[in-house]
N, C-alpha and C positions, 0 to 999 in steps of 0.2 A: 446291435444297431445296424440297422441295413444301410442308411446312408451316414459320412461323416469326411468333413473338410480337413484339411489341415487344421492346427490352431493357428497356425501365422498364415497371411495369407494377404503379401506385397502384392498391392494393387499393379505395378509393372509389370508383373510376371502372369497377369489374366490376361490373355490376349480379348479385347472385347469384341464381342458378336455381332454382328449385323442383325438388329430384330423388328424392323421398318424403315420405313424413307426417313432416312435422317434419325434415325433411331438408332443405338449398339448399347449392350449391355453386361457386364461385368459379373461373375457371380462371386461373393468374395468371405462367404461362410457360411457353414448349413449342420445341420443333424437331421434326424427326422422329425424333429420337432419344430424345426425355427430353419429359416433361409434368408439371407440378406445381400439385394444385389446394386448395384451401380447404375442407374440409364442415365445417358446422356443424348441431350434434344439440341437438336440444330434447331434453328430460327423455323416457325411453322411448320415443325413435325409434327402428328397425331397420334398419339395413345390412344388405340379406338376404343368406343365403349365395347364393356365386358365385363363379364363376371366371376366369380370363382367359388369355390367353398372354404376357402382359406380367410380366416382375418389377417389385413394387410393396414401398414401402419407406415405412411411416407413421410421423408423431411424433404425438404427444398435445400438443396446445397447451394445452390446459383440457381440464374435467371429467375425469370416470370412465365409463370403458367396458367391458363384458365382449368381450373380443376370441375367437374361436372360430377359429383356423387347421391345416386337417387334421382331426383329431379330437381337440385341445386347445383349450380354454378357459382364460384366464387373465384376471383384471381388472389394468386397466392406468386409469394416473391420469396428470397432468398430467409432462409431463419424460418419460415409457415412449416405448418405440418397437418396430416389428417390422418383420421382411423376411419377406413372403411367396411365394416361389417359384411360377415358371407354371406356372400350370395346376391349381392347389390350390384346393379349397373353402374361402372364410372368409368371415366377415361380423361383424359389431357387435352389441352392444345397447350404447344409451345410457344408462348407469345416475343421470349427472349430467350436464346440458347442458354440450355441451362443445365443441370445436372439432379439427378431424385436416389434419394437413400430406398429403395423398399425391402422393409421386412415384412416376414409370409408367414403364419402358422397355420396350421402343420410347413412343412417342404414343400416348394411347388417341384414335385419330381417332372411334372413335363419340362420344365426348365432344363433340368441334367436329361433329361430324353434328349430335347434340342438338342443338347452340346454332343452328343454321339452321331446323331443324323447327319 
C-alpha cells in the first residue's frame, strides 16, 4: 500500500490547515482507497466550485450550508448529507459556521501533497 494513516487518529493531535478564507481542514484517515477529512467553515466562507474524479460523500456535522452539486442548489443543515458523483461540479457557501465530514474514493493524494508543501 503506498498510502496509509494511523488507525487511531485523535482529532487534537491534526494540526488543521488553512485551505481558504475561513476555511482549515483536518485529515483524519486514509489508504489508497478511501480518505476522510474534517472542514470547518466560518460564517460566509466558500468551497469554490470544482470537480474531481474521486466520488465524495459529505455529512454536515454543524452549521448551515448552501450546497450547489450539478446545477442544484439546496441548503442543508446539521444531520444532511450528499453523494457527489466524479467528475461533477459542486461547491459550498457557509451560511452558518459549521463543520463537513468528507469522504473521498480513491485518496485525494493532492490532499497529502498539500500537507508537504
Amino acid at each position: 500500500m503506498k498510502y496509509q494513516s494511523d488507525c487511531f487518529v485523535p482529532g487534537k493531535d491534526v494540526e488543521p490547515e488553512q485551505v481558504g478564507a475561513g476555511v482549515t481542514r483536518q485529515i483524519l484517515g486514509f489508504d489508497d482507497s478511501i480518505l476522510m477529512a474534517r472542514a470547518a467553515f466560518s460564517d460566509g466562507s466558500i468551497g469554490y466550485v470544482h470537480s474531481h474524479p474521486h466520488s465524495q460523500v459529505t455529512y454536515v456535522e454543524s452549521g448551515v450550508f448552501d450546497f450547489t452539486i450539478g446545477s442544484e442548489t439546496r441548503r442543508l443543515k446539521s444531520g444532511d448529507g450528499t453523494y457527489i458523483p466524479p467528475g461533477i461540479d459542486h461547491g459550498a457557501v457557509c451560511v452558518e459556521a459549521g463543520v463537513l465530514l468528507d469522504v473521498f474514493s480513491p485518496i485525494r493524494e493532492d490532499f497529502l501533497e498539500e500537507r508537504k508543501a
